[in-house]
C-alpha positions as CSV (number, residue, x, y, z in Angstrom):
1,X,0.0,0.0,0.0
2,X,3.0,2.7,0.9
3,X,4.5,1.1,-2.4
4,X,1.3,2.0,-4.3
5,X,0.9,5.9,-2.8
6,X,5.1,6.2,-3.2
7,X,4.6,6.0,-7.1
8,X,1.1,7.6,-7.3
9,X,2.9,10.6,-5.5
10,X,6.0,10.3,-8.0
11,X,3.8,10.2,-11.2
12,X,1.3,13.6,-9.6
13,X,4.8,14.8,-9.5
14,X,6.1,14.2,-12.8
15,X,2.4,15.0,-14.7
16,X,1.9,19.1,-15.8
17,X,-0.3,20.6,-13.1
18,X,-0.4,24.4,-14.7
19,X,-2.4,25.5,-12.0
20,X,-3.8,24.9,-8.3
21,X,-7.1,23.9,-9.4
22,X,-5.1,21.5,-11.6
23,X,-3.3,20.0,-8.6
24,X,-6.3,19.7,-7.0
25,X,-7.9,17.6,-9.8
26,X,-4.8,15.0,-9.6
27,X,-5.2,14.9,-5.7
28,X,-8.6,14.0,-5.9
29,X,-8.0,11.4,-8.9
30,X,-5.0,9.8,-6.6
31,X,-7.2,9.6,-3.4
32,X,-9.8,7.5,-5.5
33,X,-7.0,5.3,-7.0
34,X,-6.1,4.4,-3.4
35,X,-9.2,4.2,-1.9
36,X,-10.0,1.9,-4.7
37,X,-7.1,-0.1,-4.5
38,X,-8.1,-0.5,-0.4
39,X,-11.5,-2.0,-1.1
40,X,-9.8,-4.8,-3.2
């Protein structure tokens, strides 16, 4: 699980984020990714 968040954190890095809004966008996207990943 800290594997999974490591790399999610490393690719949010690594993608454009222009803007705050942006950022905000990939947070939420990442959250769902791992809360996903949990259920499973």
């Amino acid at each position: 699980m800290k594997k999974l968040f490591a790399l999610s954190l490393i690719a949010l890095s690594l993608t454009a984020c222009n803007t705050i809004q942006g950022m905000g966008k990939d947070v939420e996207k990442l959250g769902q990714a791992v809360e996903g990943a949990g259920k499973k």
